[in-house]
C-alpha positions in Angstrom: -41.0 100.1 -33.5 -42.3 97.1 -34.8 -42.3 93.9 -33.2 -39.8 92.0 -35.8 -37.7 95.1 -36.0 -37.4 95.1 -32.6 -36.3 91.3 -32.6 -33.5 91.8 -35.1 -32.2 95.3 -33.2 -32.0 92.6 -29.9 -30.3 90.2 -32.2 -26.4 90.4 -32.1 -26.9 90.8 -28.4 -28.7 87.6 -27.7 -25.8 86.1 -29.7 -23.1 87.0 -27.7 -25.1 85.7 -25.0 -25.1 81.9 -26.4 -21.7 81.7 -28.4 -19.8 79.4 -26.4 -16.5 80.3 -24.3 -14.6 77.2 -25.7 -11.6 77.5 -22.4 -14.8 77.9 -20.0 -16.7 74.2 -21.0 -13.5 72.6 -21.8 -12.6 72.7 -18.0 -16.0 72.0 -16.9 -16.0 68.8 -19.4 -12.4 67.9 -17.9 -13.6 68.8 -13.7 -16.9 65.8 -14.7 -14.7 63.2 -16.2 -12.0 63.4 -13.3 -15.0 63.1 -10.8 -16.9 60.1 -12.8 -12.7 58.4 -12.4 -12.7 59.2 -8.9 -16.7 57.8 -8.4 -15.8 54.7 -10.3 -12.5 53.7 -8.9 -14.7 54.2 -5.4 -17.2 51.8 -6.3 -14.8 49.7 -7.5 -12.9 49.6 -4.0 -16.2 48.9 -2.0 -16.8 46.2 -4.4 -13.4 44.4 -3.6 -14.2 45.1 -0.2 -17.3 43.5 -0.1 -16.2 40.2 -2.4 -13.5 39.8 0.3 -15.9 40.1 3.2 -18.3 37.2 1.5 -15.2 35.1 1.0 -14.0 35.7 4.4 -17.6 34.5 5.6 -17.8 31.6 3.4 -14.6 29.9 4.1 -15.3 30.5 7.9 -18.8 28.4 7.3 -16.3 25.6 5.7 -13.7 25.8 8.0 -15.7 25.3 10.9 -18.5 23.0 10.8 -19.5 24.1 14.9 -21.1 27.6 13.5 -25.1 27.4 12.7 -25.8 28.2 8.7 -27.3 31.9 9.0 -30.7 31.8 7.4 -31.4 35.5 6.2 -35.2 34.6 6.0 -35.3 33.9 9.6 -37.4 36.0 12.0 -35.8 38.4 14.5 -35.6 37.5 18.5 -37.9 40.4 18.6 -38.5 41.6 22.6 -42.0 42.9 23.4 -43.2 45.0 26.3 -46.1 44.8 28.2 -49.0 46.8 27.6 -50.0 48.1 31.0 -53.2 48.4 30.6 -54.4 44.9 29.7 -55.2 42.6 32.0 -56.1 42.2 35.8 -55.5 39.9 38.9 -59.3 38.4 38.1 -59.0 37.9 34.4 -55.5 38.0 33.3 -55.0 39.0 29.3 -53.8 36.3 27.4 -49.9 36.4 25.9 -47.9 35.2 22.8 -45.0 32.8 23.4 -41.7 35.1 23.4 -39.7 36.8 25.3 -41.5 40.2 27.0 -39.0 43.1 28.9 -41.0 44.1 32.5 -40.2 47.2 34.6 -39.1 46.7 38.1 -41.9 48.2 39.8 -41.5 51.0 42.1 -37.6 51.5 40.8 -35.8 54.6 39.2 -36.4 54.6 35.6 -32.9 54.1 34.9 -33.1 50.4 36.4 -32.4 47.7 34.3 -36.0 46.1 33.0 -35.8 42.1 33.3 -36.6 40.4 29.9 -38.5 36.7 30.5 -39.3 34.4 28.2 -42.6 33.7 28.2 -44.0 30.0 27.2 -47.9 28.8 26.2 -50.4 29.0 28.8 -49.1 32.7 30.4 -50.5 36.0 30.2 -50.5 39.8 32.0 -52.4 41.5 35.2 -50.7 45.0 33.6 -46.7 44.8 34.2 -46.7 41.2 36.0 -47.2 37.6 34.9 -50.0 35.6 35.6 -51.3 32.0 34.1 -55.0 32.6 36.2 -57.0 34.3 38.9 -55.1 34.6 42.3 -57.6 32.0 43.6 -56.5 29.7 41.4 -54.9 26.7 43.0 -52.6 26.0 39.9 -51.8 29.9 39.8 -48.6 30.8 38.6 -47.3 34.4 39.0 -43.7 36.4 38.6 -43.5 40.2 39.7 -40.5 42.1 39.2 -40.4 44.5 42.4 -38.5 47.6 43.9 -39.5 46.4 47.4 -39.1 49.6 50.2 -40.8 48.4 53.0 -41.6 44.8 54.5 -44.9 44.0 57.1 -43.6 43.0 60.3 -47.2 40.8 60.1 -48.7 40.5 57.1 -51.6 39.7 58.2 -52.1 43.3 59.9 -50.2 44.8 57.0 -48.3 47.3 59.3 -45.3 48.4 57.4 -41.9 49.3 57.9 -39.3 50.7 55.0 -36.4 49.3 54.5 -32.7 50.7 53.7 -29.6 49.1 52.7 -29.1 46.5 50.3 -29.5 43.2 50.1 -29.1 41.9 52.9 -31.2 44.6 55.0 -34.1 43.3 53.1 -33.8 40.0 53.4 -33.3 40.5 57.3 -36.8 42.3 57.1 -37.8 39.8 55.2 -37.1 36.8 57.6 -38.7 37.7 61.0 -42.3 37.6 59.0 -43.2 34.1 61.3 -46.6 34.2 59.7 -45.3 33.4 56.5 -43.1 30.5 57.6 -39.9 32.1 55.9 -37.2 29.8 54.9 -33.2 30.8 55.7 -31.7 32.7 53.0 -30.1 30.5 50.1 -26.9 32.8 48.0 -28.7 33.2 44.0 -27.1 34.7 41.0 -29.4 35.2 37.9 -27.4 37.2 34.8 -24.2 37.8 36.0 -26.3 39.2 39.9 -25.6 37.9 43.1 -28.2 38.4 45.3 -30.2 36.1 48.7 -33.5 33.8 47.6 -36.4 33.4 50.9 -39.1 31.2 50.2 -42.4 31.8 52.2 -45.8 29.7 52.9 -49.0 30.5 54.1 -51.1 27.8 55.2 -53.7 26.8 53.0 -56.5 26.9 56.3 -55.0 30.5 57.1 -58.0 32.7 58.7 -57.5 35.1 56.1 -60.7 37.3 57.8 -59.0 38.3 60.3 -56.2 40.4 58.1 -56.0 43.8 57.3 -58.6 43.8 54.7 -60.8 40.3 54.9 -59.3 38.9 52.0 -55.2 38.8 51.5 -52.1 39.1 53.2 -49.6 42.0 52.0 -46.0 41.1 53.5 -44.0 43.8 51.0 -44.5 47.5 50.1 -43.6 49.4 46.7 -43.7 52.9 47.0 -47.0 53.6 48.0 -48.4 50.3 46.9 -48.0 46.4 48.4 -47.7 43.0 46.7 -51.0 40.6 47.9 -50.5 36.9 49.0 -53.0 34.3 49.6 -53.9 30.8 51.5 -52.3 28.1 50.2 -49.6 30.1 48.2 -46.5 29.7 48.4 -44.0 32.2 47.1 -39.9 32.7 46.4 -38.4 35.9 46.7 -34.8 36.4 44.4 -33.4 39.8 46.1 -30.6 40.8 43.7 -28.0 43.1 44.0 -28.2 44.9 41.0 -25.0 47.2 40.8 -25.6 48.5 45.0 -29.7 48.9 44.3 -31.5 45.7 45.3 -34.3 44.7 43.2 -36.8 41.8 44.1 -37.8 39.1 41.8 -41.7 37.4 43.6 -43.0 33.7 41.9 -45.8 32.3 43.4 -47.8 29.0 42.9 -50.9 27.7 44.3 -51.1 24.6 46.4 -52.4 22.5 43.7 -49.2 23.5 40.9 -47.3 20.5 39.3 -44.1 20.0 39.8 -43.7 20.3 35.8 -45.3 23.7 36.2 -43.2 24.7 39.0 -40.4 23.7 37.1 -41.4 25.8 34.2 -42.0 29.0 36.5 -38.8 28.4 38.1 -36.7 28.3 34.9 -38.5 31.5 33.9 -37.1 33.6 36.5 -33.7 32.0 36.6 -33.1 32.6 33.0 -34.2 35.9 32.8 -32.0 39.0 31.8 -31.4 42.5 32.5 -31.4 44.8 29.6 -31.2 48.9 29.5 -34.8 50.3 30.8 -37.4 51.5 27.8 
């Protein structure tokens, strides 16, 4: 057959194919128009709902002079985290200004982290706080710790762990006579109660004679130890954080400012716990 033969013979059957079925698309045309209603009369709600809010906010602005103007344009109190790998106790790594969540060393990792706000002038040795070199006499440091054993001498390093909470620390804490411990002062810092010790070691201190010739370690975490020096002097904050105490160590050098002790001291009081990363 040829091929226009064949075209007409398929003909009448291609027309049935297209005529239209007037009842079918009618219903289809009415199904779309009651669904563009039902979208419009939606986007009409949210729209009222939305004025309302904006009216709601702006008459709050008027009626109460005491609230701040929001600026939308204005940056996010963005929290950093430390990079543990920058930095080290001879050459710490410079840090921005802002406010910077830390681990508490040695702690489960569902432990709160501490967030500190960090001024000019600060930087990192990994996951702890550092404006210099330990031998720095205007050093400045802050370590957040999960402290499990105390040095009954620091100076031989010899340690013991430590169980309980707060206040069996801080008893371990207070028979170090090396270190010239203060009596325990009650703290709080966010909401956390908690014991503050402050400790000295002389600045003419025969450090040679220690464990290892060159520091004093009077705390352990985990399998590591936190290093003092001649002529610091450092503050312990042990908190009771929900029954697990956590440890909060500044230390200066002897040569520190009263404005800069003032700073490092406002650092770790106004600190805040926030849920671990």
């Amino acid at each position: 057959m040829p091929i226009d033969e064949f075209l007409r013979a398929g003909l009448p059957a291609a027309v049935d194919d297209v005529r239209p079925d007037v009842e079918t698309d009618l219903a289809m045309v009415l199904r779309r128009a009651g669904r563009r209603s039902r979208l419009r009369r939606t986007a009409y709600t949210v729209g009222l709902v939305a004025a309302a809010a904006v009216a709601a906010m702006t008459l709050g602005r008027v009626g109460d002079d005491s609230r701040g103007f929001v600026d939308p344009a204005a940056p996010v109190d963005e929290v950093q985290v430390l990079d543990s790998e920058r930095g080290s106790a001879d050459d710490p790594a410079p840090l921005e200004t802002g406010r910077y969540a830390i681990p508490f060393l040695g702690a489960a990792d569902n432990t709160p982290w501490g967030e500190v706000e960090v001024p000019p002038g600060w930087g990192q040795d990994r996951l702890l706080l550092a404006t210099g070199p330990d031998l720095d006499p205007h050093l400045r440091r802050i370590e957040l710790l999960k402290v499990t054993a105390v040095s009954t001498d620091p100076c031989t390093g010899t340690m013991e762990s430590v169980e309980g909470g707060v206040t069996a620390t801080v008893k371990a804490l207070t028979k170090q006579d090396t270190m010239r411990p203060s009596e325990p002062q009650p703290v709080s810092i966010d909401g956390y109660a908690g014991q503050l010790v402050r400790f000295h070691v002389p600045v003419g201190y025969d450090i040679e004679k220690c464990w290892d010739g060159a520091s004093l370690r009077p705390i352990g975490v985990g399998s590591s130890w936190a290093s003092v020096f001649p002529g610091w002097t450092y503050r312990l904050w042990v908190l009771d954080l929900d029954g697990d105490p956590v440890t909060i160590l500044a230390a200066h050098g002897p040569d520190t400012t009263p404005t800069e002790l003032a700073e490092l001291t406002d650092m770790v009081e106004g600190l805040h716990f926030a849920e671990p990363r």
